[in-house]
HTML snippet that shows the backbone in 3Dmol.js (N, CA, C, O; Angstrom):
<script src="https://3Dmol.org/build/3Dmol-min.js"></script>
<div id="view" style="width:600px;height:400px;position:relative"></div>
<script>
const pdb = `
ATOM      1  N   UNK A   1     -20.501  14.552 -44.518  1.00  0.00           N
ATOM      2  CA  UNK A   1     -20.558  15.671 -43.599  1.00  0.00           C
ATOM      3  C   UNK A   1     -21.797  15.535 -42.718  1.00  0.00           C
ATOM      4  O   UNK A   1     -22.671  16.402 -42.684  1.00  0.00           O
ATOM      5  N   UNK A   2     -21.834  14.320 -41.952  1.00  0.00           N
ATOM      6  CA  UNK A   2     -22.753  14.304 -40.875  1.00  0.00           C
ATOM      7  C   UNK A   2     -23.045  15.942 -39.864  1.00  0.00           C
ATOM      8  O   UNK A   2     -23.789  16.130 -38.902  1.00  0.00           O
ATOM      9  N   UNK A   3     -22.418  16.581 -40.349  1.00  0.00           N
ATOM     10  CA  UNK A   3     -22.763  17.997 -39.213  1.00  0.00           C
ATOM     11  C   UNK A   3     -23.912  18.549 -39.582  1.00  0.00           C
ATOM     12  O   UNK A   3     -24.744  18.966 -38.777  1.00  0.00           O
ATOM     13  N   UNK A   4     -24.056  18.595 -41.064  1.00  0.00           N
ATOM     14  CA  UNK A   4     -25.050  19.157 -41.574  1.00  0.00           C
ATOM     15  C   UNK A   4     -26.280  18.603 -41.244  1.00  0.00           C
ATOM     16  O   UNK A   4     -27.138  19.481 -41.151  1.00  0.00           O
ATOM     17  N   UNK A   5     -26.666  17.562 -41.045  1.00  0.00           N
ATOM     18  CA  UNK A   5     -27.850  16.871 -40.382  1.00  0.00           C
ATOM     19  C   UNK A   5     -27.663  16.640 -38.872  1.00  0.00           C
ATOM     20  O   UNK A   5     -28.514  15.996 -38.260  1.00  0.00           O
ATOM     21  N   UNK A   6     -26.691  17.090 -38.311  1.00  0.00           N
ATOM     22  CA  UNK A   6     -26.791  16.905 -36.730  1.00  0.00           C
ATOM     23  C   UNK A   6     -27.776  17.787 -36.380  1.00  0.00           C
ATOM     24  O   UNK A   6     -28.343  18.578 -37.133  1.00  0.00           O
ATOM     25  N   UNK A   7     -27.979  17.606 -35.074  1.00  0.00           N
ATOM     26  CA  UNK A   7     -28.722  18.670 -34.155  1.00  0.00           C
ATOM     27  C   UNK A   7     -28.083  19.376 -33.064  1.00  0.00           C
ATOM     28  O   UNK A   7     -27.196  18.823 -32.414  1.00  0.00           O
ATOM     29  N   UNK A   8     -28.275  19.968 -32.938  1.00  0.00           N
ATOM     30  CA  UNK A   8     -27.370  20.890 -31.535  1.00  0.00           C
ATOM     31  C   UNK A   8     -28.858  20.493 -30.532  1.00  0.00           C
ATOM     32  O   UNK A   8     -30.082  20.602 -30.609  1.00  0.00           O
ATOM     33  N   UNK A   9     -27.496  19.825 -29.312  1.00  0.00           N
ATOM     34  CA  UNK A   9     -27.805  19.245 -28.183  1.00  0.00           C
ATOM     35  C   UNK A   9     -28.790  19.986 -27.854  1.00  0.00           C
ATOM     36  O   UNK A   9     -29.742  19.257 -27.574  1.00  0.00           O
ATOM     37  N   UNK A  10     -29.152  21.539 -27.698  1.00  0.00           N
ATOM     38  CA  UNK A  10     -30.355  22.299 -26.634  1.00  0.00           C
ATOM     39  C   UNK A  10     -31.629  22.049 -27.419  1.00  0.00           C
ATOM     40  O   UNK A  10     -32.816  22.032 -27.091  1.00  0.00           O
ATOM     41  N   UNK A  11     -30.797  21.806 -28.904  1.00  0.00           N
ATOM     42  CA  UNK A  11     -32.320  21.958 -30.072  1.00  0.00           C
ATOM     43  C   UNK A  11     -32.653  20.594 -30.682  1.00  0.00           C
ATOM     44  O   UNK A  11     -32.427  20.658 -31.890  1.00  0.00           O
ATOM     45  N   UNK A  12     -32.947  19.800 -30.446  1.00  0.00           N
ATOM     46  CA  UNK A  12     -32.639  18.390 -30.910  1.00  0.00           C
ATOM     47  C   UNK A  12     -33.797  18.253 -32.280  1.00  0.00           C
ATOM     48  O   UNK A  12     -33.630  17.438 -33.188  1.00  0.00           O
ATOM     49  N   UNK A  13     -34.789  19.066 -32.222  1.00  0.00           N
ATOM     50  CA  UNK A  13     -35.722  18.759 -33.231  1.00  0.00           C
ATOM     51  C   UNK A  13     -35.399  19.392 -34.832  1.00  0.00           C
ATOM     52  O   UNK A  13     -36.009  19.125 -35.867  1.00  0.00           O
ATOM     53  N   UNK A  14     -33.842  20.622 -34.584  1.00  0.00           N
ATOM     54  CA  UNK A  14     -33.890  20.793 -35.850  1.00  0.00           C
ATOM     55  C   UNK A  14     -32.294  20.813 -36.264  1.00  0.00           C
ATOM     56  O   UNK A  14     -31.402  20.991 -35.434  1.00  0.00           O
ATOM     57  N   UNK A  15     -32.056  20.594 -37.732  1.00  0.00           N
ATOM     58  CA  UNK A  15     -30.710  20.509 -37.564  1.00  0.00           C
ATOM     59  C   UNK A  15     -30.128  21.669 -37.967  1.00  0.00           C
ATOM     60  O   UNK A  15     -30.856  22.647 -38.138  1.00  0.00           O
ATOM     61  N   UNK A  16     -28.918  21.754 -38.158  1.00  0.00           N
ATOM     62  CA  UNK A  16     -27.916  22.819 -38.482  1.00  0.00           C
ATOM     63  C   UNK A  16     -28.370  22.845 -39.368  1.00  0.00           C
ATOM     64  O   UNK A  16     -29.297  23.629 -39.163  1.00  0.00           O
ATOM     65  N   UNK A  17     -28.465  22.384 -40.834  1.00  0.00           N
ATOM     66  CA  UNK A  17     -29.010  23.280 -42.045  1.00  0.00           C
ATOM     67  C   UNK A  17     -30.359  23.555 -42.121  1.00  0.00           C
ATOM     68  O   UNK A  17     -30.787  24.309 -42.995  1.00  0.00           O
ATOM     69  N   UNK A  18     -31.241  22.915 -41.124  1.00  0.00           N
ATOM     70  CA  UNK A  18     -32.469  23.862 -41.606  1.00  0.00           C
ATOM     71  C   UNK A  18     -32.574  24.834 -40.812  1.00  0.00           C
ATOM     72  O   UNK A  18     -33.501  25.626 -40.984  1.00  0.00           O
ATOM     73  N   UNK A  19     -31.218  25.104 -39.242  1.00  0.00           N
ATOM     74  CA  UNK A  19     -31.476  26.263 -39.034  1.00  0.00           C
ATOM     75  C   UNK A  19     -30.658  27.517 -39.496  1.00  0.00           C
ATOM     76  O   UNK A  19     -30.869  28.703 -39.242  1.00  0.00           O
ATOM     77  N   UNK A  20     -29.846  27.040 -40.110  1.00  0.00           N
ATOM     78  CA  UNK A  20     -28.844  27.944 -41.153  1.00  0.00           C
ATOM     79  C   UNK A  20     -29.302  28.501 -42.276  1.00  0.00           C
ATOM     80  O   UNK A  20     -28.827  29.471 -42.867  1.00  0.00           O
ATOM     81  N   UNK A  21     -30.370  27.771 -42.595  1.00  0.00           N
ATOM     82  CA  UNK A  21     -31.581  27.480 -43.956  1.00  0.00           C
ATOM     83  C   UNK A  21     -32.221  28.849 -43.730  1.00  0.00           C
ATOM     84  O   UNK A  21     -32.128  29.821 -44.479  1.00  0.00           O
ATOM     85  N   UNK A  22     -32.892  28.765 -42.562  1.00  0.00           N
ATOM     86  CA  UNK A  22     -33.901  29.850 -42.021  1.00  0.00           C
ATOM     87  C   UNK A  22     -33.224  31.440 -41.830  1.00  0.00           C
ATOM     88  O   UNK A  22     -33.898  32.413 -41.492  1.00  0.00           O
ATOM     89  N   UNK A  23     -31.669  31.476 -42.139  1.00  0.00           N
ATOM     90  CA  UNK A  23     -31.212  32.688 -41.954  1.00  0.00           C
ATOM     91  C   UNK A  23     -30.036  33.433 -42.691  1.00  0.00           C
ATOM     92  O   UNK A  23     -29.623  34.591 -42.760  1.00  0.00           O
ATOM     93  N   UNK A  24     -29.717  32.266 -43.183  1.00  0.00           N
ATOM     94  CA  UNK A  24     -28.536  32.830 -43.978  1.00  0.00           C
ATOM     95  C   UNK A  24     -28.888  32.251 -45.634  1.00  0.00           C
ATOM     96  O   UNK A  24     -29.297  31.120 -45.897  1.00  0.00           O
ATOM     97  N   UNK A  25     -28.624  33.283 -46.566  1.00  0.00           N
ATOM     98  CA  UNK A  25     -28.343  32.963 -47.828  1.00  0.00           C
ATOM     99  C   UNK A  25     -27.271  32.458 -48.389  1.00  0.00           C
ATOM    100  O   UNK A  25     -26.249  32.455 -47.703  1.00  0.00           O
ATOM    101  N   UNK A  26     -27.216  31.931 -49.697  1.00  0.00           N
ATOM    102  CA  UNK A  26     -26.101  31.637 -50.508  1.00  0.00           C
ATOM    103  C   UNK A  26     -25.055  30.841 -49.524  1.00  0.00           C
ATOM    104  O   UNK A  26     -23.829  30.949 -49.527  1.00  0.00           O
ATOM    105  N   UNK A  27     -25.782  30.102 -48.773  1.00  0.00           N
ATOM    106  CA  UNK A  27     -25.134  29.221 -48.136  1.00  0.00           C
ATOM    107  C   UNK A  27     -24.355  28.316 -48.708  1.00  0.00           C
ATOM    108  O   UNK A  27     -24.704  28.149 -49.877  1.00  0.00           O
ATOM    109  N   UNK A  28     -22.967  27.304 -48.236  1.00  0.00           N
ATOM    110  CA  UNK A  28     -22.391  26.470 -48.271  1.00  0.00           C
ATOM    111  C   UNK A  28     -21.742  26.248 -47.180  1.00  0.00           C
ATOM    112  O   UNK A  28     -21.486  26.963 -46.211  1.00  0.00           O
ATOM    113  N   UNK A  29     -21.337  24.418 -47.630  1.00  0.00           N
ATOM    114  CA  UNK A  29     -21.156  23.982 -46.548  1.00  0.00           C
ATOM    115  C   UNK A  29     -19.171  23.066 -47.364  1.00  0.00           C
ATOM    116  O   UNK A  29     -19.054  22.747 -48.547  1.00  0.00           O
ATOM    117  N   UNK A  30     -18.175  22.916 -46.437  1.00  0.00           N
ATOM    118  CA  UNK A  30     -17.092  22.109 -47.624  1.00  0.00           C
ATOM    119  C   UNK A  30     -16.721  21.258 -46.295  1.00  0.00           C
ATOM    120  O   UNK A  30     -17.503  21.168 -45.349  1.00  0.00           O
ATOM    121  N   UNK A  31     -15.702  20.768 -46.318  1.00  0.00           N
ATOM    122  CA  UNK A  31     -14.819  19.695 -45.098  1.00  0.00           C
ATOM    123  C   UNK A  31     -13.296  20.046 -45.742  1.00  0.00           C
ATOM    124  O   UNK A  31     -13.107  20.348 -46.920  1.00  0.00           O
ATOM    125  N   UNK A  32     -12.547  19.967 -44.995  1.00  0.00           N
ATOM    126  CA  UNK A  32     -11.270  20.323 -45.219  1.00  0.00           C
ATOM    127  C   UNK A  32     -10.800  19.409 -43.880  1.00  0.00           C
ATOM    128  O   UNK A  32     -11.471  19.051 -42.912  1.00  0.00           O
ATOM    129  N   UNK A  33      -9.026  19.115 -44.289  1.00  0.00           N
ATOM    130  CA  UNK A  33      -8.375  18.539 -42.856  1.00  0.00           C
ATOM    131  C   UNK A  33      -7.519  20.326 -42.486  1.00  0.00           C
ATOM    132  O   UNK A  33      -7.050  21.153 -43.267  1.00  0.00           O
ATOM    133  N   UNK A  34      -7.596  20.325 -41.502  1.00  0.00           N
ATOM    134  CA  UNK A  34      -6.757  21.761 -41.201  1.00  0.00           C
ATOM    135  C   UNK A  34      -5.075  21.552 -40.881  1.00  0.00           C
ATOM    136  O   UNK A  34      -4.576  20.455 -40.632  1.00  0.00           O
ATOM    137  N   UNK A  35      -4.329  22.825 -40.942  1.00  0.00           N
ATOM    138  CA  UNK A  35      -3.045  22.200 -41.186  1.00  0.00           C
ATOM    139  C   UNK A  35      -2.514  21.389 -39.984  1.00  0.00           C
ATOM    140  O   UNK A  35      -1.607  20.567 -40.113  1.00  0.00           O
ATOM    141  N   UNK A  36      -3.172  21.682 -38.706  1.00  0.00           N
ATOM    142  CA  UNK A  36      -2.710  20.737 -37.817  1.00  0.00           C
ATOM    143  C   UNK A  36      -3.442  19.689 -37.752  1.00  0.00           C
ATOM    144  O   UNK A  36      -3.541  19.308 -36.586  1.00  0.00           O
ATOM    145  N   UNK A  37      -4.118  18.914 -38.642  1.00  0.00           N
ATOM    146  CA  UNK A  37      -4.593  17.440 -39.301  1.00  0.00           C
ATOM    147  C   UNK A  37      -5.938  17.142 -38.327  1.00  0.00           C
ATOM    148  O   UNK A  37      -6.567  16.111 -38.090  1.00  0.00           O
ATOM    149  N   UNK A  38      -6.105  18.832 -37.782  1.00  0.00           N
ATOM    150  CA  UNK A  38      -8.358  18.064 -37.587  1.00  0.00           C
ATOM    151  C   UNK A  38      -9.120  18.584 -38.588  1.00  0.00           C
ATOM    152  O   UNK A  38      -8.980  19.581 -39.296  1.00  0.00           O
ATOM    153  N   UNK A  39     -10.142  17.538 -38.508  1.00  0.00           N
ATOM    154  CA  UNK A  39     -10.748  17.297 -39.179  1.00  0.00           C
ATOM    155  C   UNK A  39     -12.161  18.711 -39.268  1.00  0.00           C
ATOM    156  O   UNK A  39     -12.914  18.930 -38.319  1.00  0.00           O
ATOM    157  N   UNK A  40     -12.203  19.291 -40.275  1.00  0.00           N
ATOM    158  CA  UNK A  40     -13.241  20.396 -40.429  1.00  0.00           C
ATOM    159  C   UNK A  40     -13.945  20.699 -40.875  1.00  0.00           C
ATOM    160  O   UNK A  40     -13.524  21.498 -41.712  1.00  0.00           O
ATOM    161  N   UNK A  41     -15.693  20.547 -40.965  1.00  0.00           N
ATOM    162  CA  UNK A  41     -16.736  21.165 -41.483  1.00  0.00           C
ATOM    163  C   UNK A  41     -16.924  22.868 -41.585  1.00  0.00           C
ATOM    164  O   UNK A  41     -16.882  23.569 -40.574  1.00  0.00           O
ATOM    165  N   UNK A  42     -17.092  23.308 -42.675  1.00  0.00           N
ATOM    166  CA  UNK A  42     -17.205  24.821 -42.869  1.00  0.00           C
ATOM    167  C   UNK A  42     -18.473  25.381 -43.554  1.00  0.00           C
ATOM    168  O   UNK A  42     -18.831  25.199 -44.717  1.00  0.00           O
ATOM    169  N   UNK A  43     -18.978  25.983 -42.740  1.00  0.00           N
ATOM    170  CA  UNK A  43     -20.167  26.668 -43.162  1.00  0.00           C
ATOM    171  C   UNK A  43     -20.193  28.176 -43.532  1.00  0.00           C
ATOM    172  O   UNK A  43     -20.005  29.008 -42.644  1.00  0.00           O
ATOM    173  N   UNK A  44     -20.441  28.587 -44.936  1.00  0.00           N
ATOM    174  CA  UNK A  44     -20.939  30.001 -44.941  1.00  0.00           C
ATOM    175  C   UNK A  44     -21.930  30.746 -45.451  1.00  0.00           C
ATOM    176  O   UNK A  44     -22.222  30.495 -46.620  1.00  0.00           O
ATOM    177  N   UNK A  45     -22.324  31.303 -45.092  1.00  0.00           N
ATOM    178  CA  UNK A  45     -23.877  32.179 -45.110  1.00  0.00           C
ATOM    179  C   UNK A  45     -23.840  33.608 -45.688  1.00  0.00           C
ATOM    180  O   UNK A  45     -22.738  34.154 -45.751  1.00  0.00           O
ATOM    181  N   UNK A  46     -24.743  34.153 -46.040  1.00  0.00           N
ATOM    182  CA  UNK A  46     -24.299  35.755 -46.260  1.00  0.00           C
ATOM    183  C   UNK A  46     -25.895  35.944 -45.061  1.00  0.00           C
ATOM    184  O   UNK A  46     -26.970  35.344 -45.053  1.00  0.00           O
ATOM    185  N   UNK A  47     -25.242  37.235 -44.049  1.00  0.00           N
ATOM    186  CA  UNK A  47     -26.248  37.626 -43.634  1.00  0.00           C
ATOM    187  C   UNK A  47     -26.329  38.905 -42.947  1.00  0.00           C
ATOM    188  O   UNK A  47     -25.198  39.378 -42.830  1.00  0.00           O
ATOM    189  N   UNK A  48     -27.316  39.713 -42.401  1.00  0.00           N
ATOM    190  CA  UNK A  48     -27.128  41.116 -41.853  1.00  0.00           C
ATOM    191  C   UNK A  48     -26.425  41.289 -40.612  1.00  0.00           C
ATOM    192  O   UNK A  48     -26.765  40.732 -39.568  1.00  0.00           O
ATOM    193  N   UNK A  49     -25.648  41.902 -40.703  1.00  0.00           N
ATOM    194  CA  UNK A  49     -24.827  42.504 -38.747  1.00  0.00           C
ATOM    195  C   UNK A  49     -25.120  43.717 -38.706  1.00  0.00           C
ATOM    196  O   UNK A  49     -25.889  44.115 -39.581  1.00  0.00           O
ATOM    197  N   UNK A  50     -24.770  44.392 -38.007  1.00  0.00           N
ATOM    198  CA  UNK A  50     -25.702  45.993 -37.703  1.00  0.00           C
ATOM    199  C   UNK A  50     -25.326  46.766 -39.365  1.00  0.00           C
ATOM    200  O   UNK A  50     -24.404  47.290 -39.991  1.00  0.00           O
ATOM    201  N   UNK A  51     -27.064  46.303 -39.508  1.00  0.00           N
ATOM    202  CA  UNK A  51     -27.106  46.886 -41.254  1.00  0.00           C
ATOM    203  C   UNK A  51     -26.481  46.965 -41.934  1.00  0.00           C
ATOM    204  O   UNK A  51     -26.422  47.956 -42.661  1.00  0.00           O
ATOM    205  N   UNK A  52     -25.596  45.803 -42.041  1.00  0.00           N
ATOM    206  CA  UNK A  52     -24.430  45.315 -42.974  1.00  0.00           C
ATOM    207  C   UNK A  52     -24.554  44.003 -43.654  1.00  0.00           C
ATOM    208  O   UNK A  52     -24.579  43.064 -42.859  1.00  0.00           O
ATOM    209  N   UNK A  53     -24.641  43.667 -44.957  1.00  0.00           N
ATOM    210  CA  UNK A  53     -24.753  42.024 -45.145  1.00  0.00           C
ATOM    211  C   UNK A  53     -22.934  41.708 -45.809  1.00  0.00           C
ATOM    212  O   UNK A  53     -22.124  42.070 -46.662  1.00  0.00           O
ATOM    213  N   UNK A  54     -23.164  40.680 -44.541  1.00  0.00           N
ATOM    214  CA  UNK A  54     -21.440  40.251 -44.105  1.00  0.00           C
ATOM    215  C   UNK A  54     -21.919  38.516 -45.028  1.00  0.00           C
ATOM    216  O   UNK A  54     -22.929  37.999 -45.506  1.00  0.00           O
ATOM    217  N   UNK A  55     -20.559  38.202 -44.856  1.00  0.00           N
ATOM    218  CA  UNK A  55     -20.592  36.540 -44.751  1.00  0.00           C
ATOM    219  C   UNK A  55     -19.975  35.963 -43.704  1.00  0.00           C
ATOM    220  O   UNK A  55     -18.750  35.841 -43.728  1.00  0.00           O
ATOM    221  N   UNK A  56     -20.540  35.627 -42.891  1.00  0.00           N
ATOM    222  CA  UNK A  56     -20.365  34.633 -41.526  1.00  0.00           C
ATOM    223  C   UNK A  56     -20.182  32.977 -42.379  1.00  0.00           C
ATOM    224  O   UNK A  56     -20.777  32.284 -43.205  1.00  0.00           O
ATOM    225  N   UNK A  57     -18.574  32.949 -41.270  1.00  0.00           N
ATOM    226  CA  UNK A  57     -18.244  31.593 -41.357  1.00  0.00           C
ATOM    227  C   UNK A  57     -17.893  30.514 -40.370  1.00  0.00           C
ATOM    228  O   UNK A  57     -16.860  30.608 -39.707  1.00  0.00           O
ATOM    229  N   UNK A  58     -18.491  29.769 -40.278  1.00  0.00           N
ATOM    230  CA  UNK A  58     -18.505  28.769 -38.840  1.00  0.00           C
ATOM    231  C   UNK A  58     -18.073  27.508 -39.090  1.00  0.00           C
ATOM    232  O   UNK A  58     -18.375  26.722 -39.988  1.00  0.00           O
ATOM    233  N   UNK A  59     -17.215  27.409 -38.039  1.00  0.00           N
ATOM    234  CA  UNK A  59     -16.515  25.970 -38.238  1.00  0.00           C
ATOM    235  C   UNK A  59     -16.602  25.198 -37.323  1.00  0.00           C
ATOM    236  O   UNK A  59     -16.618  25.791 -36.244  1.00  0.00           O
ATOM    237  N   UNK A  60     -16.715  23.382 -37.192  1.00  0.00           N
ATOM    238  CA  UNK A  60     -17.225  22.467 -36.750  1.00  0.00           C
ATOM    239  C   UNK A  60     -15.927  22.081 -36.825  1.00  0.00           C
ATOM    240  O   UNK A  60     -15.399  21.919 -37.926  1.00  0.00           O
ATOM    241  N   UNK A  61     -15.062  21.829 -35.332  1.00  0.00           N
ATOM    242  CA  UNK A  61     -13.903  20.632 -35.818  1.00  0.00           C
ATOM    243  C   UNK A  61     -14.609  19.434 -34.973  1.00  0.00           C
ATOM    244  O   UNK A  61     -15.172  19.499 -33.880  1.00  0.00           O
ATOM    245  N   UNK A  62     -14.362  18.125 -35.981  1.00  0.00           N
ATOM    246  CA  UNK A  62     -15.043  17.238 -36.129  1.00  0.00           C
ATOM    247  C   UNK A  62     -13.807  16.245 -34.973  1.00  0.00           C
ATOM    248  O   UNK A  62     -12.580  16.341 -34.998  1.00  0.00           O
ATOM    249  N   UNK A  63     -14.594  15.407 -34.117  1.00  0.00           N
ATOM    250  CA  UNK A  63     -13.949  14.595 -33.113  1.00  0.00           C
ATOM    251  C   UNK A  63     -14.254  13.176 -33.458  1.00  0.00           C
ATOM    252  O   UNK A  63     -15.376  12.701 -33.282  1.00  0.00           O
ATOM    253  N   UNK A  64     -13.463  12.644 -33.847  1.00  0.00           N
ATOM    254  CA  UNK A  64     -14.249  11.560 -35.092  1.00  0.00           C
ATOM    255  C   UNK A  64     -14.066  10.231 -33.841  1.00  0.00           C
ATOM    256  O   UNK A  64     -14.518   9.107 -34.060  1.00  0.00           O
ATOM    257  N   UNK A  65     -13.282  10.618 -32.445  1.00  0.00           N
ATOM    258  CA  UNK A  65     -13.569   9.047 -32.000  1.00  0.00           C
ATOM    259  C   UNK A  65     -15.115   9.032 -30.999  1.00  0.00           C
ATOM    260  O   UNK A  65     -15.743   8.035 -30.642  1.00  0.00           O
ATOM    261  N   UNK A  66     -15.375  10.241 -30.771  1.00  0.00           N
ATOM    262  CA  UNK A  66     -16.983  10.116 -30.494  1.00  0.00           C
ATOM    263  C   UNK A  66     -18.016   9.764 -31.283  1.00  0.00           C
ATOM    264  O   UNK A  66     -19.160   9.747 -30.831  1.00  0.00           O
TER     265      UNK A  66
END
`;
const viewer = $3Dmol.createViewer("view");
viewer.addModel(pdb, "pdb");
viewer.setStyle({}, {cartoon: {color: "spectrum"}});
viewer.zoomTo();
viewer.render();
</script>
């Protein structure tokens, strides 16, 4: 799961989990193929929305010929 150590292009100095690190708890991360066969990194966090602790889940579909 190269996503987890990528960087997002604007932020190049830090990656997705240490900035996921910095905000969300009880994090995980899995890969799954989805039913229409792309490829998917899944991230989830528990964290606050207007004074609510939700679990936010974000997904990476992965473009594997780049």
């Amino acid at each position: 799961m190269e996503i987890v150590y990528g960087t997002p292009e604007l932020y190049p100095d830090i990656t997705y989990d240490e900035a996921f690190s910095s905000f969300f708890s009880n994090r995980s991360w899995s890969y799954f193929v989805s039913d229409t066969g792309k490829d998917v990194v899944q991230f989830e966090g528990d964290c606050m929305y207007h004074d609510t602790q939700v679990t936010a889940t974000i997904q990476f579909v992965l473009d594997m010929e780049e």
